[in-house]
N, C-alpha and C positions, 0 to 999 in steps of 0.2 A: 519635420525632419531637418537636418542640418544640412547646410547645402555647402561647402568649404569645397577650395579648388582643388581638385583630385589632378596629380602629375600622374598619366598612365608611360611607364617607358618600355620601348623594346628594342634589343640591342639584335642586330642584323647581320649576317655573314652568308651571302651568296641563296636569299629566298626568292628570288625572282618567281619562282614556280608555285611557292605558298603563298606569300605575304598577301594575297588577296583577301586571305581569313582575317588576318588584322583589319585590311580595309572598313571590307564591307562590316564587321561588327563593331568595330568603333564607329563607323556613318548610324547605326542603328541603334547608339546608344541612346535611353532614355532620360540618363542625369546628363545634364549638359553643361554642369561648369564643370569643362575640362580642358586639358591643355595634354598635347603630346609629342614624347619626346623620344625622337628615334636615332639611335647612333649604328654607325655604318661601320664593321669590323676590319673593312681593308676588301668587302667584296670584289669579285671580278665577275659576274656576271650583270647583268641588265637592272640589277634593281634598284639603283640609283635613280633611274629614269624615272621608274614606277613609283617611285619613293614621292619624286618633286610631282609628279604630277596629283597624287593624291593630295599633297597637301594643299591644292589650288582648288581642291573637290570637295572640302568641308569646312563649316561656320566656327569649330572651335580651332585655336593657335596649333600650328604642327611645326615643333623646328630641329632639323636636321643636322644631323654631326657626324661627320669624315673623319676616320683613325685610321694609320696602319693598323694589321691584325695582329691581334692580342690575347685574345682570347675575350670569351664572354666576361668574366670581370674586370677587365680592363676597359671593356664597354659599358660595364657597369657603372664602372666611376667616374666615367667621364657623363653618364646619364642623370645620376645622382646631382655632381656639381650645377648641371643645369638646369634642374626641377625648380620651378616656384611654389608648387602648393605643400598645402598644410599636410595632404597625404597622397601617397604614393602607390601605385600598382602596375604591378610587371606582368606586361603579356610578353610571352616568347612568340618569334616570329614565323612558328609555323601552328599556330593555335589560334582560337577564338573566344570571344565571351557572349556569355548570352544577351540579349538587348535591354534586358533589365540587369544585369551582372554589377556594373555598380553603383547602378541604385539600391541594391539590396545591400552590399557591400559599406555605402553609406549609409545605409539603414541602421546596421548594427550599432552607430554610436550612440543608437537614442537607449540601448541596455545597458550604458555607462554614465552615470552621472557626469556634468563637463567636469566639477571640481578634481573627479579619480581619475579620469584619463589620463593625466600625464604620467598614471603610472600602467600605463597599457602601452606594448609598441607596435602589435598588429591585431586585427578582427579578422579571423579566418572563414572564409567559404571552401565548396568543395568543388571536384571536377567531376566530369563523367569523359568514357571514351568517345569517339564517332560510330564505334559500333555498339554503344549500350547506354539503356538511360539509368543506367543503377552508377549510385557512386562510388567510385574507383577507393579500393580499401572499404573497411568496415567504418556506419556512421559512430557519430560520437555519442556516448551516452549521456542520459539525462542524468544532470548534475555536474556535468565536467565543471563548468562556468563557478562552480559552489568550493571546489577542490582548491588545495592551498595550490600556489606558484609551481610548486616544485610536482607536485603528484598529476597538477593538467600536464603538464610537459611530458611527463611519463604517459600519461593515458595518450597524448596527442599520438608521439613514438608507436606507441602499442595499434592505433588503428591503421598507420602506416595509409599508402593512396597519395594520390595527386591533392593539392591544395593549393589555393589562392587566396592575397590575403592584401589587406587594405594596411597600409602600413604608414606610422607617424614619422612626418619627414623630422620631427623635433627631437623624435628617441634616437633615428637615427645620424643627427646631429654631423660630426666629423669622422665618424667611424668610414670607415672603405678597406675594401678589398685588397691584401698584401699583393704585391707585383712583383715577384720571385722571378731571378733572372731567367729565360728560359724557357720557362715554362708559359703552359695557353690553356691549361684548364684550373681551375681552384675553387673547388666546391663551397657553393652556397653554404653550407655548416660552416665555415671558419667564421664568418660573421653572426650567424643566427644563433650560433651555442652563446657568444656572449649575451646575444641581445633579451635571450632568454635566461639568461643566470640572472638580467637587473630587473626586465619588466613582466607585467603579466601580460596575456593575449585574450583573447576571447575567441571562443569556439562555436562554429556554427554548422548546420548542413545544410546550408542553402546552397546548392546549386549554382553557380558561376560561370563557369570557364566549358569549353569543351575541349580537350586534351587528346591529339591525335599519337596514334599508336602504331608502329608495326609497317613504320614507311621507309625502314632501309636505312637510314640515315642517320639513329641516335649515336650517343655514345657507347651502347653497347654493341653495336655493329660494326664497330671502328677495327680496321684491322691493325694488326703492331708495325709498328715503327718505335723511331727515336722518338718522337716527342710524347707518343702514348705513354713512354718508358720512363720519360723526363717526369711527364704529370704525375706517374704512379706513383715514382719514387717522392716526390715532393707532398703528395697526399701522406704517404704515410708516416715520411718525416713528420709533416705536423701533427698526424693520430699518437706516434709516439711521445711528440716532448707536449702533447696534451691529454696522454693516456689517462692519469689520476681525476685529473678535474670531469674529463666526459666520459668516464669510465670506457674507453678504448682499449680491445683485446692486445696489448702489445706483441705476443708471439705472431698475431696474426697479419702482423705489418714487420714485422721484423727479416722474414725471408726476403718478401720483395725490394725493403730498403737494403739491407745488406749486398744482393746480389744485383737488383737494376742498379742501384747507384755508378755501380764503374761500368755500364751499356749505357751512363747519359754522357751529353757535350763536354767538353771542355770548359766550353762557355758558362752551362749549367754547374760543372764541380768549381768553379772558382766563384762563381758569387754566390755558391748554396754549397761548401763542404762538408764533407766527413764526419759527423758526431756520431758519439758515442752516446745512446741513450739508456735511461733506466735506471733501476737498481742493481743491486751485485748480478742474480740469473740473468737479465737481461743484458747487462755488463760482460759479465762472460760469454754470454751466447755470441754478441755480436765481434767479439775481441777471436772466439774460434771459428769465427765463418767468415772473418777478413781473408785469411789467405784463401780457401776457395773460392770465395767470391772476385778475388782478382783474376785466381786458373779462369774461371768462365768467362771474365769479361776479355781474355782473349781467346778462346776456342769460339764464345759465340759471336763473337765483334761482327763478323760478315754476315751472321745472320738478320742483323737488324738493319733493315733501310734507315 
């Protein structure tokens, strides 16, 4: 088996309470040429402390990076610049991996000859939750691995589930995460739709990661505010003027940008304006829901924190 420096990174905002899951399973990793790289989102709790002290508790490199908050891909990128190895893996910092996670994870490159690899950009494993040992979504079928580029992507889609994935620091090259004024969430797909239009991946159901659930705290618990409102709108900004390519419902982004757009900052409409997307129906729809959408942005102005 190949044994290449694997950069694990996780980017951190206020887990004083978890981050002991990363600890203890990266201590009990099996592959040991590793190096880890954890950026600090602008936390205010204790976990900076817990952060230095770990990294004085284990024999591979652990080095640490302070940002104002930003959001998770803003930590992203600032993780990314400071990776050395050949490949890369992201744990989120209230999750774990199992103690052979990236030994198997490395494992997968012996199913790719080295000469084709540079046309692979990730080797995917799976998760399971803390309450189940079954994998989260449906496994993948035999033969995915056989399927052209375009129809694994599809089949990937199709099984939906958590997933973790060993990923080429070389595919991902200078690519990074856009930093839209304003905004602190921007989904992981902006980047992985390209990266999947140029490389193949490989598919596996090996078991990886354990993927905690149902703790109060994701994105879907989040109650509304201004910036929830900021994010939405700018998520769907991008599903629209990338409708064609990632076949994106446009009707189905078009209410929420229409109508949060004037519920976001000031800050946010001036470095992220007003377009007009689409073709003609999409053209017209959003040219006749400009003026209600301004009536609300002042009847509901006070409702938004």
């Amino acid at each position: 088996m190949d044994n290449p420096l694997v950069s694990v990174y996780t980017c951190v905002y206020n887990r004083a309470d978890k981050i002991h899951r990363v600890f203890n399973s990266m201590k009990a990793q099996t592959y040991k040429n590793l190096e880890h790289i954890i950026v600090d989102d602008g936390s205010t709790d204790n976990v900076l402390q817990l952060l230095e002290q770990y990294s004085k508790e284990v024999s591979f490199p652990v080095y640490i990076y302070h940002k104002e908050n930003g959001g998770k891909h803003t930590a992203t990128n600032v993780a990314w610049n400071h990776c050395n190895g050949e490949y890369l893996v992201q744990l989120d910092s209230d999750d774990e991996l199992f103690p052979d996670g990236i030994e198997k994870l490395v494992g997968l490159l012996d199913n790719v000859p080295v000469e084709k690899r540079k046309d692979y950009w990730c080797y995917v494993g799976r998760c399971v939750t803390q309450n189940s040992d079954k994998i989260v979504g449906l496994p993948y079928p035999d033969g995915i691995n056989s399927q052209s580029r375009e129809e694994a992507s599809r089949t990937d889609f199709q099984v939906g589930g958590e997933k973790i994935a060993l990923i080429s620091a070389s595919a991902i090259g200078s690519m990074r995460f856009p930093e839209p004024v304003g905004v602190k969430f921007v989904s992981e797909r902006v980047v992985w739709e390209p990266m999947k239009e140029k490389y193949k991946s490989w598919y596996s159901n090996l078991i990886i990661r354990k993927y905690y659930v149902d703790e109060g705290n994701n994105l879907s618990n989040q109650k509304i505010s201004r910036q929830t409102v900021i994010n939405k709108v700018w998520s769907c900004r991008w599903q629209l003027e990338n409708r064609k390519k990632y076949q994106t419902k446009g009707l189905k982004c078009l209410l929420p940008y229409c109508f949060g757009f004037f519920l976001t900052s000031k800050e946010y409409r001036k470095g992220n304006p007003y377009l007009v997307h689409g073709g003609f129906v999409l053209y017209l729809l959003q040219l006749l829901l400009a003026a209600p959408a301004w009536i609300s942005h002042f009847c509901l102005y006070f409702l938004v924190k």
